[in-house]
C-alpha positions in Angstrom: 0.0 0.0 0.0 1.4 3.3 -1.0 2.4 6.0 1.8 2.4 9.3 2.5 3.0 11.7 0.2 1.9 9.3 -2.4 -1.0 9.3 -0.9 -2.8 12.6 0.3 -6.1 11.5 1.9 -6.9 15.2 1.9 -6.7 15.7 -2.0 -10.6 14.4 -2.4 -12.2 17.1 0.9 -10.3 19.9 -1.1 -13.0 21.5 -2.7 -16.9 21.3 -2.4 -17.1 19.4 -5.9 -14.7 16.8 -5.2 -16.0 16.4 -1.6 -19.6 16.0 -3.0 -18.4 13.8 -5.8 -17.0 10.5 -3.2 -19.7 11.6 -0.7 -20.7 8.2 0.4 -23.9 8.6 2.1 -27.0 10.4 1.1 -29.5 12.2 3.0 -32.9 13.6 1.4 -36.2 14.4 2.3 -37.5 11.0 0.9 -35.7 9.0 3.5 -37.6 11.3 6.4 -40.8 10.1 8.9 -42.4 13.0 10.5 -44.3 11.8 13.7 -47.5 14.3 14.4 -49.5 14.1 17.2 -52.9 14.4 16.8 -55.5 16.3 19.4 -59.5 16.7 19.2 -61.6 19.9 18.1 -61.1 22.1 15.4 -58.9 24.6 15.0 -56.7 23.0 17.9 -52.9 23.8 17.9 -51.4 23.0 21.5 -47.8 23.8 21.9 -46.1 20.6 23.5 -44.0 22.4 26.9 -40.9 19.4 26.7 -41.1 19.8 22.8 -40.2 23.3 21.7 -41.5 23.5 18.1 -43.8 20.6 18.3 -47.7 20.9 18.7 -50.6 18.2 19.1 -53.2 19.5 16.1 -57.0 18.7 15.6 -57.8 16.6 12.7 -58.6 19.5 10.6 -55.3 21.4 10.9 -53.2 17.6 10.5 -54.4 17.4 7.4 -52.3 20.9 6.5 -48.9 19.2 8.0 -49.6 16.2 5.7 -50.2 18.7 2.6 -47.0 20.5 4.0 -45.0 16.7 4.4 -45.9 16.1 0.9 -44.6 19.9 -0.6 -41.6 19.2 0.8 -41.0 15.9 -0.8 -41.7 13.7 3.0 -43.3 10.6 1.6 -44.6 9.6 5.4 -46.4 10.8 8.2 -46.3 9.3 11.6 -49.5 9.9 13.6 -49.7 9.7 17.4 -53.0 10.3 19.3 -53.6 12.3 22.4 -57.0 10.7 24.1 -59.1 12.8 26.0 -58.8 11.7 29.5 -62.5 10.3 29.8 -62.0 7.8 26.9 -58.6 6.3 29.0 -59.7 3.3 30.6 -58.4 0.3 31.8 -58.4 -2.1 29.4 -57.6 0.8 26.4 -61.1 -0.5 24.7 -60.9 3.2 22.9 -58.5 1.6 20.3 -60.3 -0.2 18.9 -63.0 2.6 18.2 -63.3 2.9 14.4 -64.4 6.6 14.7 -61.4 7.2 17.3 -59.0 9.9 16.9 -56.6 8.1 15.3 -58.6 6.8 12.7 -60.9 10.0 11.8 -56.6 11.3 11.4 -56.0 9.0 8.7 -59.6 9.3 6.7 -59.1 12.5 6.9 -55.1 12.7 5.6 -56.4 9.4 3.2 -59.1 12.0 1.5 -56.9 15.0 1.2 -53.2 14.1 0.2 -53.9 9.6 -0.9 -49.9 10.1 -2.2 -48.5 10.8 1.4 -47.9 7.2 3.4 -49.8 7.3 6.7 -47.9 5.0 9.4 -49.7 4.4 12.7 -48.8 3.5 16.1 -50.4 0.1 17.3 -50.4 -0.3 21.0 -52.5 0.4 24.3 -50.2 3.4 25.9 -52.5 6.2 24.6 -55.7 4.5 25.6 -55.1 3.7 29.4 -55.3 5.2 32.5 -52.5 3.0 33.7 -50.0 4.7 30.8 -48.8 0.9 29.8 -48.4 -0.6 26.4 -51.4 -3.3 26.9 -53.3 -5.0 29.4 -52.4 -5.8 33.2 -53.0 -8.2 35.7 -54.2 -8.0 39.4 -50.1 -7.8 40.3 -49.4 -5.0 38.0 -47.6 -7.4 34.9 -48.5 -6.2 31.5 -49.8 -9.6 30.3 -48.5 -10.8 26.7 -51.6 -12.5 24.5 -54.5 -11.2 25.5 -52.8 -7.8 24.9 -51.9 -9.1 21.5 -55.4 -10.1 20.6 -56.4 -6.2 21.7 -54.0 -5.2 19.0 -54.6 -6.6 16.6 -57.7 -5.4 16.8 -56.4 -1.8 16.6 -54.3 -2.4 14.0 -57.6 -3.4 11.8 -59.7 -0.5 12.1 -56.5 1.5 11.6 -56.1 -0.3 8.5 -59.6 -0.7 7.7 -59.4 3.6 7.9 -56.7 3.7 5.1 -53.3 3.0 7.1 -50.5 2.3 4.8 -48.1 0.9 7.3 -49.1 -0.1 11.2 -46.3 -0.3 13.3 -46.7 -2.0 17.1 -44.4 -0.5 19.4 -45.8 -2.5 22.3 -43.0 -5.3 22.4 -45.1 -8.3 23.0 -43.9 -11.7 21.7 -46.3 -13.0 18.8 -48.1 -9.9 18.0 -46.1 -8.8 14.2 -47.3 -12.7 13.6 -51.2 -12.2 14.8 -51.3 -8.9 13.2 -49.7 -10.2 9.8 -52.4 -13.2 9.8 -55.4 -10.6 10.4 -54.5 -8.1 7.7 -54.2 -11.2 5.2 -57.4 -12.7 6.3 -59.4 -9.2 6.2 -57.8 -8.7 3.1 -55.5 -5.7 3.5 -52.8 -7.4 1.7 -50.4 -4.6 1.0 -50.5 -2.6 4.0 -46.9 -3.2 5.8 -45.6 -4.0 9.0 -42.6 -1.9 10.5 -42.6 -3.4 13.6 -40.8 -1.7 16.4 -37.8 -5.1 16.8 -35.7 -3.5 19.4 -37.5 -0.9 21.3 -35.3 0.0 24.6 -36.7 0.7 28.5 -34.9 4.0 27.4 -35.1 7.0 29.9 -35.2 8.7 26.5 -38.9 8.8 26.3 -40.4 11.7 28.3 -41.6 13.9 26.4 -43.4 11.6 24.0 -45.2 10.7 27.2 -46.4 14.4 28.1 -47.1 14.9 24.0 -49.5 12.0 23.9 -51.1 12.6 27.5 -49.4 9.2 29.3 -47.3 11.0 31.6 -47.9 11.4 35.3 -49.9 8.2 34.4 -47.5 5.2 34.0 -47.7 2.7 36.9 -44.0 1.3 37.5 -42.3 1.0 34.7 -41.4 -0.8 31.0 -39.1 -3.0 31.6 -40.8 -6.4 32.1 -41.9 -5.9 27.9 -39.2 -3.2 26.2 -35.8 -4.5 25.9 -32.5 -3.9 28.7 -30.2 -1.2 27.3 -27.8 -3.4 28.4 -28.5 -6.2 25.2 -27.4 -5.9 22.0 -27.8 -10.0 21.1 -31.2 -10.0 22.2 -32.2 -7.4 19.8 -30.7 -9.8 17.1 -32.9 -12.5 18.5 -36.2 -10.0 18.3 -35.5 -8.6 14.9 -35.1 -12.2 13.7 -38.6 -13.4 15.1 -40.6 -10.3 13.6 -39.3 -10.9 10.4 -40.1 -14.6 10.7 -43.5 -13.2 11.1 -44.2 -11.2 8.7 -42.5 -7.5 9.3 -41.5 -5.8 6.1 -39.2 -3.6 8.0 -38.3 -2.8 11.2 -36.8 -0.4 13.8 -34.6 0.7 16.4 -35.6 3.0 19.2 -34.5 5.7 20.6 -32.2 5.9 17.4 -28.3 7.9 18.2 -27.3 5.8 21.7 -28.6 2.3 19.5 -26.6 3.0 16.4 -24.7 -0.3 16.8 -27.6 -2.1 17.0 -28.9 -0.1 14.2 -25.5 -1.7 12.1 -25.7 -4.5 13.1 -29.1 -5.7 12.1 -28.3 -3.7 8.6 -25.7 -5.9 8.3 -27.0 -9.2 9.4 -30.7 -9.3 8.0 -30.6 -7.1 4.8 -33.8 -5.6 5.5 -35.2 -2.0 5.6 -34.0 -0.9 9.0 -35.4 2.7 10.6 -34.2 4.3 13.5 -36.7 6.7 15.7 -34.8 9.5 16.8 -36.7 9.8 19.8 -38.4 12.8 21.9 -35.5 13.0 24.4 -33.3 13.3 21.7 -35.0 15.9 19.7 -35.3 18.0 23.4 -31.4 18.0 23.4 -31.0 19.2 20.1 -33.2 22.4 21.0 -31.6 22.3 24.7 -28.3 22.9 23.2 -29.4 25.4 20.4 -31.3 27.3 22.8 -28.5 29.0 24.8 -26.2 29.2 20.9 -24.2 26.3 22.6 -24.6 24.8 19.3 -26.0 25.0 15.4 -29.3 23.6 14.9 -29.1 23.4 11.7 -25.7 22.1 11.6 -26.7 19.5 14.8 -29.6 18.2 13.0 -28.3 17.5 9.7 -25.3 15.7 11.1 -27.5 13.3 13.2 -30.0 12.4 10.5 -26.1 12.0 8.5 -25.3 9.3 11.2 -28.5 7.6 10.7 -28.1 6.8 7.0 -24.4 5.8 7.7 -25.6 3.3 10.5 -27.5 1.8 7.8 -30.9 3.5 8.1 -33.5 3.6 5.4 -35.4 6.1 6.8 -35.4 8.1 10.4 -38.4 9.2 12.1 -37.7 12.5 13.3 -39.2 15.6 14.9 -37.1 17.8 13.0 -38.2 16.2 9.4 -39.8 19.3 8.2 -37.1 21.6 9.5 -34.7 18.9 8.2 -36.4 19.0 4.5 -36.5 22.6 4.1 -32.8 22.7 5.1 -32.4 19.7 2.4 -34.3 21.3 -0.2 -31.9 24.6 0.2 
């Protein structure tokens, strides 16, 4: 191998050209999710306190971010739904409401802009008073089938209102299988599964929690369902099974402290891998730009960067439109 001077690494960053010219890794609008919350009335903006920059928006006004998603060249929406506090209950029976708020989001997004994908959320978290991911026991233990049954039922009426991809983010065993075996029996053939493979007990999550309404609520904590930081072979061993079952693609969340696991199931499974730049990690972004400590622009861009390298095919982020307009220069 030739040496120095023979070889001057720092020939090919001399000039923006030549730097653009081996740039191995490409970021663009297409390969952004931008998660929305949705709230009810009309009319309804409502400023989320632990997400500066990020609202919860009545139906009427989503359908505006979704025309907005698709002007800026964002094929997907996210959608995330705050309950009203009187339809919480304890078993979450308000997901599988085919006139909930979730699914009057996507008729409505459906009718207006069909080209824009609408992913959707499967799991009990926004439906119960306890703030868990499905159904508990006398003890407290978020118990795995019957939960699974529950979603499933969500996941159909989401479908059923024009979904284009459901995604549970629940973590419990069996449920990408049950789901997959409902769609193809009510005949939603090409609606996709991202499941969330290797979703983390992750102290990253807060203000997600006060954006969809679950916080102050949760009862103990996650970690009997959502994976231990601490594992990276177990996340092997979960991405394997959902795809067994039936997941088109899955993900990795929260997204920048994972980004080995992110690599490595890129690398071992060959399948379309997203990372979910969470909440937490969106609030340090505008922690740190706040003050000038840093560049937004510059910190956002950078991370979304790290993302495709990792192996992402897409990244769910709060900063997608911001990140598209910056894109779209």
């Amino acid at each position: 191998m030739s040496m120095f001077p023979a070889i001057r690494l720092r020939r090919t960053r001399a000039s923006n050209w030549s730097r653009a010219l081996v740039s191995e890794t490409h970021l663009a609008p297409q390969h952004l999710i931008w998660p929305l919350f949705v709230t009810s009335g009309n009319g309804v903006e409502e400023p989320v306190a632990s997400l500066p920059g990020v609202s919860r928006w009545s139906v009427d006004l989503i359908v505006g971010r979704a025309r907005e998603a698709k002007a800026l060249g964002i094929g997907v929406i996210a959608l995330f739904p705050h309950t009203p506090a009187e339809l919480r209950t304890d078993d979450g029976r308000e997901a599988l409401n085919p006139d909930n708020l979730m699914c009057r989001a996507i008729r409505a997004v459906k009718d207006a802009v069909p080209e824009i994908g609408v992913l959707t959320d499967v799991a009990l978290d926004p439906y119960t008073v306890h703030g868990h991911d499905g159904l508990v026991d006398a003890s407290g233990y978020v118990v795995n089938d019957t939960t699974s049954e529950r979603l499933v039922g969500q996941a159909l009426v989401q479908a059923d209102a024009g979904a284009d991809i459901i995604a549970p983010s629940d973590m419990m065993d069996g449920r990408v299988g049950a789901i997959r075996d409902a769609l193809e029996e009510a005949g939603h053939l090409n609606v996709q599964i991202m499941a969330y493979a290797a979703k983390y007990a992750s102290a990253f999550y807060g203000p997600f929690r006060d954006a969809v309404g679950s916080s102050g609520l949760l009862k103990g904590n996650k970690k009997t369902y959502q994976m231990d930081p601490a594992n990276a072979d177990e996340a092997m061993r979960e991405v394997e099974l959902d795809i067994a079952e039936g997941a088109d693609s899955v993900m990795v969340k929260p997204g920048l402290p994972y980004l080995d696991i992110i690599r490595r199931v890129k690398e071992r499974f060959e399948i379309p891998v997203f990372a979910y730049a969470v909440s937490g990690e969106y609030a340090m972004i505008e922690a740190a730009a706040a003050p000038g400590a840093a560049d937004r622009d510059a910190l956002v861009l950078e991370t979304l960067l790290a993302f495709r390298r990792a192996g992402c095919s897409g990244i769910l982020t709060y900063h997608a439109a911001h990140a598209a307009r910056l894109l779209n220069g």
